[in-house]
TORGUSE-566709 format. One record per residue (C-alpha): x, y, z; residue number from 1. Coordinates in nm, 4 decimals. Layout:
<nodes>
{{X,Y,Z},NUM}
...
</nodes>
This chain:
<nodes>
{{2.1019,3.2845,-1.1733},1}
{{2.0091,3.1493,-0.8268},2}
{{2.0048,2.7877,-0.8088},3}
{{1.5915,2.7599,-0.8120},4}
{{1.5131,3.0121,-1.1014},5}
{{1.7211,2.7694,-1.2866},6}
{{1.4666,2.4765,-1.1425},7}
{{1.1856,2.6924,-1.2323},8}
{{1.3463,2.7677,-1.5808},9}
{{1.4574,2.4121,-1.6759},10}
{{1.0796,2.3062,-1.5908},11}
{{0.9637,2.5523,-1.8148},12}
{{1.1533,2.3999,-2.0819},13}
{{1.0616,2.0813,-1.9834},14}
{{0.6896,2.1137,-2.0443},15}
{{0.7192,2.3277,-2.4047},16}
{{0.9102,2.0115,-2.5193},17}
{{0.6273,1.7826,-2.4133},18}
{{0.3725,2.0107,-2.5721},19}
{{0.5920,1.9758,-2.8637},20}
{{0.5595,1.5921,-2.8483},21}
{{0.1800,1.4727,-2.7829},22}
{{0.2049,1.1647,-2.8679},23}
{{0.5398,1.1008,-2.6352},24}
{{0.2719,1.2230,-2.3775},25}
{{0.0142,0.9943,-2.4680},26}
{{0.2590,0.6790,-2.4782},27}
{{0.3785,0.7703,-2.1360},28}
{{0.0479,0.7872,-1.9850},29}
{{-0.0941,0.4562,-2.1145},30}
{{0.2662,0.3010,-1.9192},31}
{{0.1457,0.5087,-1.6320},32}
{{-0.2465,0.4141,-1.6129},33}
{{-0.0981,0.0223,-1.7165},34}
{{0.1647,0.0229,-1.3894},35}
{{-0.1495,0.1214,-1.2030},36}
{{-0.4254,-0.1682,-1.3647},37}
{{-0.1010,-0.3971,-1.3023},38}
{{-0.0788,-0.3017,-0.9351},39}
{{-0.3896,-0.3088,-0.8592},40}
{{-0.4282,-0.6610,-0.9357},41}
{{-0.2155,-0.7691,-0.6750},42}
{{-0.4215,-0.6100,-0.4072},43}
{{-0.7741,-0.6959,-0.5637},44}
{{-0.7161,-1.0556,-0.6259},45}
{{-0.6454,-1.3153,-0.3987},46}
{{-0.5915,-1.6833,-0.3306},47}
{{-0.9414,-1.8046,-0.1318},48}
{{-0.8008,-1.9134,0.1643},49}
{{-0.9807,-2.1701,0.3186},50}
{{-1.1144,-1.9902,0.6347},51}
{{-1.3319,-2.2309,0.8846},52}
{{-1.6555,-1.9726,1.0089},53}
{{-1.8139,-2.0450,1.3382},54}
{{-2.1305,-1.8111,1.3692},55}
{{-2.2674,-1.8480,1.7658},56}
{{-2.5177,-1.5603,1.6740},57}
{{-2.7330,-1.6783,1.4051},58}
{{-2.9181,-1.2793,1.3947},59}
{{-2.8862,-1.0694,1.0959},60}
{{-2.6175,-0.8824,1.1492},61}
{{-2.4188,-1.1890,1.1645},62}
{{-2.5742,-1.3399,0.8543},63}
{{-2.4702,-1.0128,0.6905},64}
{{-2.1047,-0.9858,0.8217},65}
{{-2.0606,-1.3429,0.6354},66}
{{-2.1975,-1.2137,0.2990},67}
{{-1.9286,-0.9533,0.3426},68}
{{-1.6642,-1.1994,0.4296},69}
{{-1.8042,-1.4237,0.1036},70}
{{-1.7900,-1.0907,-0.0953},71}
{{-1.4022,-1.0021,-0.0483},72}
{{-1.2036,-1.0135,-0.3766},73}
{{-1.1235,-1.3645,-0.3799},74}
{{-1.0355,-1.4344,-0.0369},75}
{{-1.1767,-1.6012,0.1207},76}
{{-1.3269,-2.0075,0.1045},77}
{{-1.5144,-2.0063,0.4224},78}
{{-1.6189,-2.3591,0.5778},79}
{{-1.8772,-2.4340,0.8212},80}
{{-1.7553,-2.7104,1.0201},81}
{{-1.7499,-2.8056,1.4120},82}
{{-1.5139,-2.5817,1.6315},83}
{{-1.3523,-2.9508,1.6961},84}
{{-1.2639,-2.9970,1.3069},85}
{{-1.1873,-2.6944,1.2913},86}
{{-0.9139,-2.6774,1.5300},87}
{{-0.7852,-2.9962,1.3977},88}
{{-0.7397,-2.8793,1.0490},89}
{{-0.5493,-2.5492,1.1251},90}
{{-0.3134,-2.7423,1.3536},91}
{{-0.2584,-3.0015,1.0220},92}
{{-0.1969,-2.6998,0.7843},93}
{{-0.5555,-2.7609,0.6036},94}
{{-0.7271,-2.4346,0.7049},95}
{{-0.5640,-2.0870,0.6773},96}
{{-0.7157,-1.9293,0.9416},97}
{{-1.0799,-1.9780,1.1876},98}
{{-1.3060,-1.6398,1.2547},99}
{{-1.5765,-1.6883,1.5507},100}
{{-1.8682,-1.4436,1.5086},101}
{{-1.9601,-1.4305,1.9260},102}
{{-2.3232,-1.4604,2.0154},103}
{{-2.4487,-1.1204,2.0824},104}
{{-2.2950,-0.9624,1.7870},105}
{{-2.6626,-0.8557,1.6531},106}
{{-2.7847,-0.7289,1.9609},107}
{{-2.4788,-0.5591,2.0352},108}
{{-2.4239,-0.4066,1.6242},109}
{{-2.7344,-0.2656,1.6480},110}
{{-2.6829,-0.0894,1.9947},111}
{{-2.3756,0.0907,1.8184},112}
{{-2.1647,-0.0916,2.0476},113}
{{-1.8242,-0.1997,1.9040},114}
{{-1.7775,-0.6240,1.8896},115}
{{-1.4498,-0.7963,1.9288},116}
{{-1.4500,-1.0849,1.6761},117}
{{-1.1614,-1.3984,1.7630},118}
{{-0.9481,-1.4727,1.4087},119}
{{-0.7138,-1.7324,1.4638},120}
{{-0.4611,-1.7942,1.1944},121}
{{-0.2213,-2.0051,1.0272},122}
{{0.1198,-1.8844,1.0730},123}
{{0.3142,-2.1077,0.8343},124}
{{0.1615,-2.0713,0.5223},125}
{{0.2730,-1.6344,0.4894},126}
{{0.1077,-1.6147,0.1540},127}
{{-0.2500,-1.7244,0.2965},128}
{{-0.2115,-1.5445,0.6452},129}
{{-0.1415,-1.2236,0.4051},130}
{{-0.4213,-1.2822,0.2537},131}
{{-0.6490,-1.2935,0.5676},132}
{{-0.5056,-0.9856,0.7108},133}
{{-0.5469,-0.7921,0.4141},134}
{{-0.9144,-0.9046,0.3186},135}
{{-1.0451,-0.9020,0.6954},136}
{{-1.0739,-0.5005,0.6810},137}
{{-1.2079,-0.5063,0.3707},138}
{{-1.4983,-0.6957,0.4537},139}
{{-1.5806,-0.5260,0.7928},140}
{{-1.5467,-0.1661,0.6316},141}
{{-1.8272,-0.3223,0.3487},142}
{{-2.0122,-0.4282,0.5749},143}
{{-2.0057,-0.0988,0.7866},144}
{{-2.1020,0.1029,0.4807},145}
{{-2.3994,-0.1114,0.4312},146}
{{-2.5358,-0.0349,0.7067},147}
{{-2.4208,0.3397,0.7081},148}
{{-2.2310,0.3219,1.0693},149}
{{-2.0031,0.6174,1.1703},150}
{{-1.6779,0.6728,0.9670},151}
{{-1.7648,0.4036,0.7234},152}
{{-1.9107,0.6632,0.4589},153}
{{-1.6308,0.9073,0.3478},154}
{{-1.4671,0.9867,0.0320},155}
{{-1.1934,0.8098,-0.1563},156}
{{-1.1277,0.4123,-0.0050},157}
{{-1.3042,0.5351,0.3120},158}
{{-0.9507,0.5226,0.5046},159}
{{-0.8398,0.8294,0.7465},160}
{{-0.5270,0.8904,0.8344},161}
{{-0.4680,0.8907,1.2480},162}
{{-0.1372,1.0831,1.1537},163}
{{-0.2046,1.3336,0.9326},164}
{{0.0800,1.5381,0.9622},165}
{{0.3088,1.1945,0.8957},166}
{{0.0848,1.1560,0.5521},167}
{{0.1487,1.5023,0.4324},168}
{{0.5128,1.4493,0.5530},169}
{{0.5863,1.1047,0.3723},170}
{{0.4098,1.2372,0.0697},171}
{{0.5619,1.5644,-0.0088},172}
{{0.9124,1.3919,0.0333},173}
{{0.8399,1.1579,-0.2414},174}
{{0.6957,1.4327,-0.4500},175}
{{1.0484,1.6044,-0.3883},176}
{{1.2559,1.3059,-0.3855},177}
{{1.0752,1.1112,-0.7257},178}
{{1.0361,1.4512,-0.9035},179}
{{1.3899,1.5283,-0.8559},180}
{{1.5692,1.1917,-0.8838},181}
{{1.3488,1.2365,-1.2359},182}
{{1.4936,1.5406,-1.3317},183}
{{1.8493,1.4523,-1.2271},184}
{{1.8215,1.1310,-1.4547},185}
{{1.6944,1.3396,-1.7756},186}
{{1.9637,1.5906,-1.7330},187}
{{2.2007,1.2997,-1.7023},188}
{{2.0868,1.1767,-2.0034},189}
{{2.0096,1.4639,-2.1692},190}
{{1.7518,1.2627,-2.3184},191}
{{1.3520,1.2570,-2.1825},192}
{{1.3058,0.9375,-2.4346},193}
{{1.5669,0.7719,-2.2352},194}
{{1.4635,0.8225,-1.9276},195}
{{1.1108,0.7740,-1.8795},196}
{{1.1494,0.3865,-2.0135},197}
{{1.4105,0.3558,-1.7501},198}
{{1.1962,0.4901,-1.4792},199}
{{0.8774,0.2736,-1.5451},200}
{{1.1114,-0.0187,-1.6029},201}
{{1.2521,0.0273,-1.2236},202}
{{0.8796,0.0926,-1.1026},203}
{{0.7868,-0.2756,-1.0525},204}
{{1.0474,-0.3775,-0.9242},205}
{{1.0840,-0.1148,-0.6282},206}
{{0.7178,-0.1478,-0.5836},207}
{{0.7368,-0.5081,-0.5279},208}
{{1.0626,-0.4772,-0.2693},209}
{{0.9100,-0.1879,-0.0923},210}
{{0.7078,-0.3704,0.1466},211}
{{0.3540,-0.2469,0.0165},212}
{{0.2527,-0.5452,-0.0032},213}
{{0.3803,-0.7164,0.2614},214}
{{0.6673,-0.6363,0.5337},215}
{{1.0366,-0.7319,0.3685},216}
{{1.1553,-0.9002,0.6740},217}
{{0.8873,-1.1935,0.5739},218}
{{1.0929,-1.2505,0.2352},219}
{{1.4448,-1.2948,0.4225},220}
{{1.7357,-1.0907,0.5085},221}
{{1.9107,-1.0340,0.1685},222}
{{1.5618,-0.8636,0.0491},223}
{{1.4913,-0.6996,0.3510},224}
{{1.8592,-0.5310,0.3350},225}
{{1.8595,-0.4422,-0.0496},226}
{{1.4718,-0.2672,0.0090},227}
{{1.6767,-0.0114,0.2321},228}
{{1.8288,0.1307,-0.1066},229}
{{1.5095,0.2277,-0.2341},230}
{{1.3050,0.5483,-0.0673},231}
{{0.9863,0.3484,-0.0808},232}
{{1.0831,0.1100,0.1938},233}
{{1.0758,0.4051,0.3885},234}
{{0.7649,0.5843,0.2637},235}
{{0.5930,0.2602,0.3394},236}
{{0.6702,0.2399,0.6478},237}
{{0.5504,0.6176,0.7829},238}
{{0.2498,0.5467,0.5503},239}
{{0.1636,0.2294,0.7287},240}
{{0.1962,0.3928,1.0752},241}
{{0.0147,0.7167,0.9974},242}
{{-0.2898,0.5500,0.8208},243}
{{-0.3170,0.2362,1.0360},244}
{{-0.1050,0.2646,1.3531},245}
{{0.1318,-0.0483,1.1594},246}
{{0.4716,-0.1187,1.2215},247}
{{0.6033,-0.3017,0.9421},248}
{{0.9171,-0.1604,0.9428},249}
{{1.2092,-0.2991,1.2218},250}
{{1.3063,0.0826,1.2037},251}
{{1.0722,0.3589,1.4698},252}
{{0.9040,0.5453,1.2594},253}
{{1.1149,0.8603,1.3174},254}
{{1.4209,0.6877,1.1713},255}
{{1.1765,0.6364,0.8289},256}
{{1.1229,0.9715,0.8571},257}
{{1.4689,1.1372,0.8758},258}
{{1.5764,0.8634,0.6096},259}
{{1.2931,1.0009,0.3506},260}
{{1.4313,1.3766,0.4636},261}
{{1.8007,1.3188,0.4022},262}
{{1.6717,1.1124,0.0638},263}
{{1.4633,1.4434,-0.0263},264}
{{1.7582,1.6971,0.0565},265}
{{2.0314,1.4753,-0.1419},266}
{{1.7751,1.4521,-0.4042},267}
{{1.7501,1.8163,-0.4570},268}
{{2.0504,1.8917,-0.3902},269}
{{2.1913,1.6241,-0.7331},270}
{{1.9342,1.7606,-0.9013},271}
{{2.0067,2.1486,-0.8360},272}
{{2.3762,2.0621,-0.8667},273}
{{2.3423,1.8893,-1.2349},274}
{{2.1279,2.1805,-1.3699},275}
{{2.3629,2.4336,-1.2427},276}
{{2.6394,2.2609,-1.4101},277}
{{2.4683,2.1748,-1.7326},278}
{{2.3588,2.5849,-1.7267},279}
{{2.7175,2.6639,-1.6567},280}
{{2.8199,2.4964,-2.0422},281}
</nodes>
């Protein structure tokens, strides 16, 4: 029997056992939906930095941009005070960050015209910098759908890829590497009872050392060297790049890539190996 009948077979088994067992099914998709509520916490909540705002347009469009800012999830603490203060407090560590809304924005918004705004932030405080830089699109892509501008209006979270080809890339290799490594583990085990705890219990804690939610480098080298073990580290970091043009890897993006391809093919190749050799008994 060539090595993927014997995939295709063994997956066929697979699912008549978990028809046989609904309410395995059921337990294992409350875990799933709960690792999802639990992870989305951590991007939907915040710590309301406090941001100084300096608004030298006064017209509606600027008026509206700040109800945007004041409407992302807990991030912001904006404070109207003189550029002076201002400057002051984020060189003492009191503010997180200053945003300058430049007169003209109005006039220029509602020409279509594209308006740099100047963010100046707090590099010593990581947490509250993170923060900023995660909220700041957040608010601007709200505030673009308000209004209806170009590209603001599409399906989903309203974010294209600029890299396609590296999305479809990064994601089929964790479909082949996760589905695999899955597989391999079971037939280890021999057990599907066993392994799916085992698997959700290793979830968080890859998740949270991949560098989704923030580069690894940022939590020290000992971190940044054991998130090299896990394919995620490297899925991030292709994922960043072909959806926002981010580095947050050290690594080129080609060197993520190869890494998640040799992680696919030695994924397979366990799992392929194991069911060949359990088949063989």
């Amino acid at each position: 029997m060539s090595p993927w009948r014997l995939f295709r077979s063994s997956a066929a088994l697979e699912a008549a056992q978990l028809r046989a067992q609904w309410g395995f099914v059921a337990l294992t998709a409350l875990a799933a939906v709960s690792f999802l509520a639990m992870v989305s916490l951590f991007g939907l909540t915040g710590s309301y930095a406090p941001v100084a705002l300096h608004d030298r347009d006064g017209g509606p469009y600027a008026r509206r941009l700040v109800e945007a800012l004041n409407g992302a999830h807990h991030s912001f603490a904006l404070k109207n005070m003189s550029e002076a203060e201002a400057e002051a407090a984020l060189g003492s560590g009191r503010l997180a960050g200053i945003i300058v809304i430049p007169a003209g924005f109005s006039e220029a918004v509602a020409e279509r015209r594209t308006v740099p705004i100047d963010v100046r932030i707090d590099s010593v405080n990581i947490d509250l910098t993170n923060d900023i830089q995660r909220a700041l699109p957040a608010a601007i892509v709200a505030f673009g759908r308000r209004h209806r501008f170009p590209g603001t209006t599409v399906l989903g979270y309203g974010v294209v890829p600029i890299a396609p080809w590296a999305t479809v890339f990064a994601l089929a290799a964790c479909v082949a590497i996760f589905t695999s490594l899955g597989a391999w583990v079971g037939a280890m085990l021999k057990r599907t009872l066993a392994a799916v705890p085992l698997l959700f219990g290793l979830a968080m804690p890859f998740y949270i050392d991949s560098g989704a939610l923030e580069p690894t480098r940022f939590d020290g080298e000992l971190i940044w060297i054991l998130a090299h073990l896990s394919p995620v580290y490297y899925a991030v970091g292709v994922l960043e790049w072909a959806f926002h043009g981010l580095h947050v890897t050290p690594e080129p993006v080609y060197v993520d890539m190869l890494a998640l391809a040799g992680i696919a093919a030695l994924a397979v190749a366990l799992t392929l190996g194991r069911l060949a050799k359990g088949k063989g008994r």
